[in-house]
C-alpha positions in Angstrom: 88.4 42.8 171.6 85.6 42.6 173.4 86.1 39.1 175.0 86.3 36.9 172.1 88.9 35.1 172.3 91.9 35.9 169.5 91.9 33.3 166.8 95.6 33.4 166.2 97.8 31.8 168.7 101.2 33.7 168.1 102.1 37.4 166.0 105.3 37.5 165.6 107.1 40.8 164.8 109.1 40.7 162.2 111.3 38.2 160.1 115.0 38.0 160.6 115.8 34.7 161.6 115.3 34.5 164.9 111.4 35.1 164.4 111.3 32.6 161.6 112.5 29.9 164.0 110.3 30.4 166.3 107.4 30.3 163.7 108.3 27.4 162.7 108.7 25.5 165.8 105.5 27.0 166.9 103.6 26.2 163.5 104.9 22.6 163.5 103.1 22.4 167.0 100.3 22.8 165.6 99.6 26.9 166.5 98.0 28.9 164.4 101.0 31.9 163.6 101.1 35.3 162.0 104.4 37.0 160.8 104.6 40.1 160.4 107.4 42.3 158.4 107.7 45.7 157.7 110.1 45.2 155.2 109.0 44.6 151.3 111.0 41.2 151.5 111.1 39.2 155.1 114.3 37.9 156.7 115.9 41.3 158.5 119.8 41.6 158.5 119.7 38.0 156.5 117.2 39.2 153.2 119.0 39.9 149.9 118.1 42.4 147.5 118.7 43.5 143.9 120.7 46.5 142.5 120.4 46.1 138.3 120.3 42.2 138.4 123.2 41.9 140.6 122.4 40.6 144.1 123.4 41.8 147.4 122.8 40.0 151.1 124.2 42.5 153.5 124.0 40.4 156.7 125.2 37.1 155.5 128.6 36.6 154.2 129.4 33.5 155.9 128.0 30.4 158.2 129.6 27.7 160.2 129.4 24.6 161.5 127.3 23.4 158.4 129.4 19.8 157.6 127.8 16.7 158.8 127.3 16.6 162.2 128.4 20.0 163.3 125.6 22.3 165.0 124.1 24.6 162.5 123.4 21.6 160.0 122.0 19.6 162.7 119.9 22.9 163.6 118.9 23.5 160.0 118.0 19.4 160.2 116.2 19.8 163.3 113.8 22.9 161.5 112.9 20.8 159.0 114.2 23.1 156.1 117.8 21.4 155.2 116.2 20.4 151.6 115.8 23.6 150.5 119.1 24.7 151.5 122.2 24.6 149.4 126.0 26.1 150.8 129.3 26.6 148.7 132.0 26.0 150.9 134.6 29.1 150.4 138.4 28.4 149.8 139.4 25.7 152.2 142.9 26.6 152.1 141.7 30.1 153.3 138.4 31.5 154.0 139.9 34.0 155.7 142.5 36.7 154.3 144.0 39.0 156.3 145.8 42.0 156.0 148.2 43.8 158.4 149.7 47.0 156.7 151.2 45.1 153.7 151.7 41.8 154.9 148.9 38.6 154.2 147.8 35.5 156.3 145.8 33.7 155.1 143.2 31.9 157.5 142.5 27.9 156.2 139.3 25.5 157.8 140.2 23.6 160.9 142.1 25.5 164.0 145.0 22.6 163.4 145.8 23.4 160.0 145.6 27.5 161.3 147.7 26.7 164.5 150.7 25.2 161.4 150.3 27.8 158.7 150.7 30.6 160.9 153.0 28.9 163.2 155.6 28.8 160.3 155.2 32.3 159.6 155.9 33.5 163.8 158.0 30.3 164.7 159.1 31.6 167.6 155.3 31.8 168.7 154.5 28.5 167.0 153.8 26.9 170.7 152.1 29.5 171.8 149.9 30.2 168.8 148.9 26.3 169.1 147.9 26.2 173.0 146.1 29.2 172.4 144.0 27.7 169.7 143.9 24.3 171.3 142.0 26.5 174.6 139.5 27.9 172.2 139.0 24.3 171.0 138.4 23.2 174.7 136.4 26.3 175.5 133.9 25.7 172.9 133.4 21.7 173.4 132.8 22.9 176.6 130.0 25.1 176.1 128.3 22.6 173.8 128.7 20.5 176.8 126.7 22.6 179.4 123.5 22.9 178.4 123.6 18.8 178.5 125.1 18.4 181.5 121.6 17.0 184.1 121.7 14.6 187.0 123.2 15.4 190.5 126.5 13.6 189.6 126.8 15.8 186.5 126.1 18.9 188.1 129.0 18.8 190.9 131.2 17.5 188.7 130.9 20.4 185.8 133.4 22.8 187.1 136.1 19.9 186.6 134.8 19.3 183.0 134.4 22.5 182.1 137.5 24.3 183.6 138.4 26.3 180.8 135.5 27.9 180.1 134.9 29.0 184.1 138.2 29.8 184.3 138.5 32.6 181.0 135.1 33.0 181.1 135.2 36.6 182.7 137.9 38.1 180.9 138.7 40.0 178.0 139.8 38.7 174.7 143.0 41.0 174.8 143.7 39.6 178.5 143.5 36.3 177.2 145.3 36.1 174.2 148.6 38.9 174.8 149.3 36.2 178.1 149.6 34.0 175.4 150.8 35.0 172.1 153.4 37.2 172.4 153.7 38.8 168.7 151.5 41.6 168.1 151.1 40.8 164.2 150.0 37.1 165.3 147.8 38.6 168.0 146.0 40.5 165.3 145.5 37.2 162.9 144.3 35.3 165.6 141.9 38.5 166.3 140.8 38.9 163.0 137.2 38.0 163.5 136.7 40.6 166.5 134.3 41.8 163.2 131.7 39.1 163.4 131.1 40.2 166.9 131.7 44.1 166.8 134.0 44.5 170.1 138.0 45.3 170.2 139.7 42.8 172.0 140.3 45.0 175.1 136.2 45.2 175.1 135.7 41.8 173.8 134.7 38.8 176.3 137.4 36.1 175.3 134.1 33.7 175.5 132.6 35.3 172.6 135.2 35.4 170.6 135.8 31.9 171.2 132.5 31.2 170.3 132.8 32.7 167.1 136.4 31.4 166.5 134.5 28.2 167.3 131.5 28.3 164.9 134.0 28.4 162.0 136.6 26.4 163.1 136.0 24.3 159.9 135.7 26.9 157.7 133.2 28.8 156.0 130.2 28.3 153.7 127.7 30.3 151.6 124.1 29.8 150.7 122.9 29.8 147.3 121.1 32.5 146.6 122.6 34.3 149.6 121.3 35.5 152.7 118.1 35.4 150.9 118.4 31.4 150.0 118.3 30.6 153.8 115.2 33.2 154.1 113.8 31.2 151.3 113.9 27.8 153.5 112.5 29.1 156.5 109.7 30.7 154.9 109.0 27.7 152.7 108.8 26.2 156.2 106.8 28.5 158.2 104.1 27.8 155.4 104.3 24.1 154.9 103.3 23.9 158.9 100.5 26.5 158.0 102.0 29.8 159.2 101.2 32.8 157.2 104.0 35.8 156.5 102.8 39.4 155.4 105.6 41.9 154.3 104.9 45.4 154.4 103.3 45.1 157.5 104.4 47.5 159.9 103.6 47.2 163.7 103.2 50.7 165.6 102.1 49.8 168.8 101.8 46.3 170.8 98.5 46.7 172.5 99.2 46.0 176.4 95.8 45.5 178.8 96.4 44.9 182.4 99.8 43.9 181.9 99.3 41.3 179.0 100.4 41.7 175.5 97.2 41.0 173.5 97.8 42.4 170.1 99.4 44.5 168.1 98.5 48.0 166.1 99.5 47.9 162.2 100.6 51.4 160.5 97.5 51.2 158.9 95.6 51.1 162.2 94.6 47.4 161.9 94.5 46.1 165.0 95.2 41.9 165.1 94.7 40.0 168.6 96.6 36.9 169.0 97.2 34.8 173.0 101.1 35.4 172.0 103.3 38.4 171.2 106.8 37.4 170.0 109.0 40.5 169.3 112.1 39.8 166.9 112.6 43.8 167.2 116.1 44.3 169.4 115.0 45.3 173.0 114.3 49.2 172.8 112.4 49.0 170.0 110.6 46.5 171.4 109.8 47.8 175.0 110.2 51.9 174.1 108.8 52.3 170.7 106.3 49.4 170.7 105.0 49.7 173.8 106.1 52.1 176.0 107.0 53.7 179.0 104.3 53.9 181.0 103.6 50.1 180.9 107.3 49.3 182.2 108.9 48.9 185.6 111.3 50.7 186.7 114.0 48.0 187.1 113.1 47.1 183.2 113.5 50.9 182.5 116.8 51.9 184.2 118.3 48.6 182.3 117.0 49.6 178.9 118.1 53.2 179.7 121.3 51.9 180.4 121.8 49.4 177.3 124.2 49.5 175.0 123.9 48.8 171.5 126.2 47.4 169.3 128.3 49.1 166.3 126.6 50.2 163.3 128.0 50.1 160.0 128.8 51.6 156.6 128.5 49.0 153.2 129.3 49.6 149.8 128.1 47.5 147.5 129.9 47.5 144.4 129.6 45.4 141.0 132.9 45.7 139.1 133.5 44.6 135.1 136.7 42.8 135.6 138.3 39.2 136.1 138.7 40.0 139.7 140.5 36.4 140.4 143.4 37.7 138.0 144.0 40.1 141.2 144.0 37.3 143.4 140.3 37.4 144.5 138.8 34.9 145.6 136.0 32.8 147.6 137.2 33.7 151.0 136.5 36.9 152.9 139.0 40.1 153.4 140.1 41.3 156.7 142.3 45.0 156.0 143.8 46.5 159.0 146.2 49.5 158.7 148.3 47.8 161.7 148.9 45.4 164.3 147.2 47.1 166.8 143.2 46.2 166.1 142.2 48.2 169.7 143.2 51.5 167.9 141.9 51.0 165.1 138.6 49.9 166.4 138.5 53.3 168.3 139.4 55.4 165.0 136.6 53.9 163.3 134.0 54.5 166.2 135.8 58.0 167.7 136.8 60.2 164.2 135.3 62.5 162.1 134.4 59.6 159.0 135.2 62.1 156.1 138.9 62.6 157.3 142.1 60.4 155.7 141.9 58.4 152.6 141.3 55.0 153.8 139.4 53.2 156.8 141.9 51.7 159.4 140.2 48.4 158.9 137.5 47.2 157.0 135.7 44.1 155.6 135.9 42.9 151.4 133.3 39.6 150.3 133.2 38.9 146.8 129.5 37.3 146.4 129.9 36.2 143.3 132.9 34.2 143.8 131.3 32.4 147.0 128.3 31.7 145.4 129.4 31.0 141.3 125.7 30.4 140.5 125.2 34.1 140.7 127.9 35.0 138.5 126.7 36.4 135.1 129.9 35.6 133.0 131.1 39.3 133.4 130.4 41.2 136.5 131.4 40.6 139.9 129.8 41.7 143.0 131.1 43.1 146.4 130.1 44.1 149.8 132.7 46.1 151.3 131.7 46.7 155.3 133.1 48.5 158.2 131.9 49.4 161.5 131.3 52.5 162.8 129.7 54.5 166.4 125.8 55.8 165.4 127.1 59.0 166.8 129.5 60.2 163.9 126.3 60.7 162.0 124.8 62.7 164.6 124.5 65.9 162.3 122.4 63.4 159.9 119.6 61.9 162.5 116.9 64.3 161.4 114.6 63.0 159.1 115.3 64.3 155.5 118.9 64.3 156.0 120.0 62.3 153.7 118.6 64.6 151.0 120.4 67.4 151.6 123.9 68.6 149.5 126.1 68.3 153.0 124.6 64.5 153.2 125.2 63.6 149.8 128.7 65.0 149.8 129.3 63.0 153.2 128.7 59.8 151.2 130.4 60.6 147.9 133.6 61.1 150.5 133.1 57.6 152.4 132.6 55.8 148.9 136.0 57.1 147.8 137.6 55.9 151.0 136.4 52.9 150.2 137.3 52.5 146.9 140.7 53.8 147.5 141.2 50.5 149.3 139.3 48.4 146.9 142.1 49.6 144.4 144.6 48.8 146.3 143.5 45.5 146.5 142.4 45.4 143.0 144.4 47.6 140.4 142.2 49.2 138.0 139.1 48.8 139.7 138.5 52.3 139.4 138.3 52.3 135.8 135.7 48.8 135.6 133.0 50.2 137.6 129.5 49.3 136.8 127.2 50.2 139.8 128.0 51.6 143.7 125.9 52.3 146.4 126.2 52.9 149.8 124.2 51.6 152.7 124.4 54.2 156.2 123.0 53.5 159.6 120.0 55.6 158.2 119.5 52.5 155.9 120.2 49.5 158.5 117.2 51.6 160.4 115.1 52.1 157.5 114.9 48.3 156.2 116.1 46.3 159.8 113.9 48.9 162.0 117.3 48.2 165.2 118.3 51.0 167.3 120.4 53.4 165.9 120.9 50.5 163.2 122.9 48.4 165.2 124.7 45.1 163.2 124.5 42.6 166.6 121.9 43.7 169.1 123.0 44.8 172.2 126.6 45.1 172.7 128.3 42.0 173.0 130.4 42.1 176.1 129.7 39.8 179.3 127.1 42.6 180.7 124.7 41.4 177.5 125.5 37.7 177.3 125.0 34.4 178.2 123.3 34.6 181.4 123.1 38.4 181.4 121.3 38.3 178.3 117.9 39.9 178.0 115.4 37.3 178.9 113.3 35.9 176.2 110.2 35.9 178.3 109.4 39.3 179.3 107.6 41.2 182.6 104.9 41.4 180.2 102.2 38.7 180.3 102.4 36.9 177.1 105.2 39.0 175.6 108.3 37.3 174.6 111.6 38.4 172.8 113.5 36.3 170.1 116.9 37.2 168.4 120.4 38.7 168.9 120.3 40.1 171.8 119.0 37.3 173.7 120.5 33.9 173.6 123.1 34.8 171.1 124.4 36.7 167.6 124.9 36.1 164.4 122.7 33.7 161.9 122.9 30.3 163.5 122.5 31.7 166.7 119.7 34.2 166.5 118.0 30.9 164.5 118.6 28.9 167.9 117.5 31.6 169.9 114.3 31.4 168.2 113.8 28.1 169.2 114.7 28.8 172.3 111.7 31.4 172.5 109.5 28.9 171.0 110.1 26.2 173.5 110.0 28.6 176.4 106.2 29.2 174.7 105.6 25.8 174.2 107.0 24.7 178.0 109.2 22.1 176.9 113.4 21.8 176.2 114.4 23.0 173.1 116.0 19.7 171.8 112.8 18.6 172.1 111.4 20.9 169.0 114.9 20.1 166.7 112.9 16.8 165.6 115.6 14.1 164.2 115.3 13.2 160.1 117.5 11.4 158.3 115.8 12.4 154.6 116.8 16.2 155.9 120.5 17.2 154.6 122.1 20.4 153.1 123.8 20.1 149.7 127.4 21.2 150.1 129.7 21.7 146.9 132.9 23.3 146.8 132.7 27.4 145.7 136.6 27.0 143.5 135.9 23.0 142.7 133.6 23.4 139.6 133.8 19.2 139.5 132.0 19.4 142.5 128.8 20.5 140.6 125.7 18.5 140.2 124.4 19.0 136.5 121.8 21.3 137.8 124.0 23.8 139.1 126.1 24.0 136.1 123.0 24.5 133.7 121.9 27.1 136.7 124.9 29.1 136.8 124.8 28.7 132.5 121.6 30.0 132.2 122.2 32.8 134.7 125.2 33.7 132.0 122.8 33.1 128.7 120.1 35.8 130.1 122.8 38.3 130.8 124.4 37.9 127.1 120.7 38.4 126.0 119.6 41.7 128.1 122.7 43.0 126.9 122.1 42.3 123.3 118.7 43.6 123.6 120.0 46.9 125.6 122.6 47.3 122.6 120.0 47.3 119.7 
């Protein structure tokens, strides 16, 4: 370096959502910023990609809170990047499906109309099934309401206003909820979404799950374009306040002197100095693989040694040539569970041998084309098909080359069966219409996401890894700081405010003060099933996304 001073103020390292924020709040500022990805395409768990003109987004299959007024519109707002964004809200009468052994729910927007629809199906929990909800509805307005609370007055008086969250905030979902809600069947509706955080209930803290029953309280909604359409507006942002983003630009090494992050070390052996090192890499890649051991303290080391990650997954992403709706698909998601009891089949999925039995206990169904009709060609439809699994049933495949060899590639032609052995269940005949299937492994999430043992969430989410237990987003490490999952909090929306949050603790002011307030910022939201809904545009969109299909085809037929 040889004491000139860097001429970039912040390198961030890599793309997924939570680095994106924090370039753009830092970029906005005025600081000059360098993103870096090692991925062909940025945005980490929320990029889409491309399997014979069919796209796939296999981190996004739902956001929250996105009306008017709710938090991840006002976040999106406060970026700066709410033009370029357009959602398709999925079924409002159920977003959710679920499936216990062979009986539905169906999950619908707002925890009122859910408290009534599944209150007449378990009358005799019907009161129950409403204060239960009615606590998660306190719970979260009362997390929204601590980080606001200021003032001496405020500050004794918060345990009164917020007594619901200090009083289930230490406990487990299950403890919670079976006090409660007496059915087992209901328990496991009401539990249905332990998947968007990766934790059985008797692991889960009940103040997580709230938090997630919380962000879509009103429902869901998907981005044009998928995952990849809100990647789209952030890096459109990032470059409008003059940040630059390079894919395929692997960092090796952060470069540490005299306990200071100063740069980092490309694969290539580039070396690029910058005042600022933000890592969007989870925690042991960043601190063990990045930089290392020997610059670490021992507190920082027997924590890191000690973390635990969260689940991992298996995907299959399928395109089927078939009116899937005549099966009674539709725009909301698919929860299958073999039974009632979602704790045991959580440990099946995490504990067995994946190759045994015909079926996964419980697994995850998202028709992308459905959610987001502009992507639909006229003909095919497109499906991820997730569920979660321990990094340590594929312990025999860690070595590199693995998935080359014949006992890989017959592990994977087993898993994909058991997978489609439940999509035709839920879909006669699919069998017999398909046109493409793939499978992503934990060997893929750590290929193209670069997490630990290709984790889904970051570090596990119980209490021991959230909220204030969190890891920090300012390191021990001069000039080093951490953005994404596992630090402020999970999923899209909130590894997006956790990147504000790193950017403000860089900048030394509140985060609020970096969501700037615009009134000509606002997210176009049309209905997924309502086709009347549609502006002109997006019906001459989704026709001309139909006319260039006929036409490859006709061409591939001559």
């Amino acid at each position: 370096m040889q004491g000139t001073p860097p001429d970039l103020d912040a390198i961030i390292i890599g793309s997924g959502p939570g680095g994106l924020a924090t370039a753009i709040c830092l970029a906005r500022a005025g600081q000059k910023v360098l993103v870096l990805e090692q991925h062909y395409v940025p945005g980490g768990w929320c990029h889409s990609f491309t399997l014979n003109g069919q796209r796939f987004s296999p981190g996004v299959h739902y956001i929250g809170q996105l009306t008017e007024g709710h938090s991840t519109n006002e976040l999106y707002k406060g970026l700066g990047m709410a033009n370029d964004l357009v959602f398709f809200r999925m079924n409002p009468n159920a977003f959710e499906h679920c499936l216990i052994g062979d009986e539905k729910f169906d999950v619908p927007a707002g925890l009122n109309n859910f408290a009534v629809s599944l209150g007449k199906r378990f009358p005799d929990n019907a009161k129950q099934i409403k204060e239960y909800l009615t606590l998660i509805e306190r719970v979260n307005a009362q997390m929204l309401m601590m980080p606001k609370i200021k003032g001496f007055k405020q500050i004794i008086t918060a345990p009164f206003k917020t007594k619901d969250f200090v009083h289930n905030a230490f406990f487990s979902l299950k403890r919670i909820i079976n006090k409660r809600v007496k059915d087992p069947v209901a328990r496991a509706v009401l539990n249905v979404q332990c998947g968007d955080h990766g934790l059985p209930p008797a692991r889960a803290s009940f103040i997580v799950h709230s938090s997630v029953m919380g962000h879509y309280a009103d429902g869901g909604f998907y981005p044009m374009g998928g995952g990849g359409g809100i990647v789209k507006a952030m890096t459109n942002a990032v470059k409008r306040f003059g940040g630059t983003i390079k894919i395929s630009s692997r960092v090796n090494k952060i470069i540490v002197e005299n306990n200071t992050a100063t740069g980092v070390v490309l694969e290539s052996g580039e070396k690029i100095f910058a005042k600022k090192i933000i890592s969007n890499a989870d925690p042991g890649i960043t601190y063990l693989n990045l930089i290392g051991r020997e610059y670490l303290g021992k507190k920082l080391l027997k924590r890191l040694d000690n973390t635990k990650y969260s689940v991992t997954s298996l995907i299959l992403f399928l395109t089927l040539d078939m009116d899937v709706t005549a099966a009674g698909i539709d725009s909301g998601n698919t929860w299958v569970f073999r039974d009632a009891d979602v704790d045991a089949q959580f440990a099946d999925i995490v504990n067995h041998d994946l190759t045994e039995g015909e079926e996964f206990p419980a697994l995850f169904m998202s028709c992308t084309t459905l959610k987001d009709p502009v992507s639909f060609n006229g003909r095919y439809h497109s499906f991820e098909v997730v569920t979660y699994i321990d990094y340590n049933c594929l312990k025999q495949f860690t070595s590199e080359g693995d998935d080359r060899t014949p006992e890989y590639i017959a592990f994977k032609e087993k898993v994909i069966g058991k997978f489609l052995n439940t999509v035709e269940r839920l879909i006669p005949g699919a069998k017999q219409h398909i046109v493409q299937v793939e499978l992503g492994t934990p060997k893929t999430n750590q290929f193209y996401i670069n997490s630990t043992n290709g984790n889904v969430y970051g570090t596990e989410k119980t209490l021991k890894y959230v909220g204030p237990f969190a890891y920090k987003s300012n390191a021990e490490i001069n000039n080093l700081y951490l953005t994404g999952a596992s630090t402020l909090s999970h999923g899209v929306a909130g590894a997006t405010y956790s990147g504000v949050e790193t950017a403000a603790k860089i900048l030394q002011c509140k985060r609020d003060d970096l969501l700037v307030t615009d009134d000509s910022q606002n997210i176009r939201i049309f209905d997924a099933e309502d086709a009347a809904t549609w502006p002109e545009w997006v019906h001459k969109k989704r026709e001309d996304k139909v006319r260039n299909f006929k036409e490859v085809a006709l061409k591939s037929a001559l």
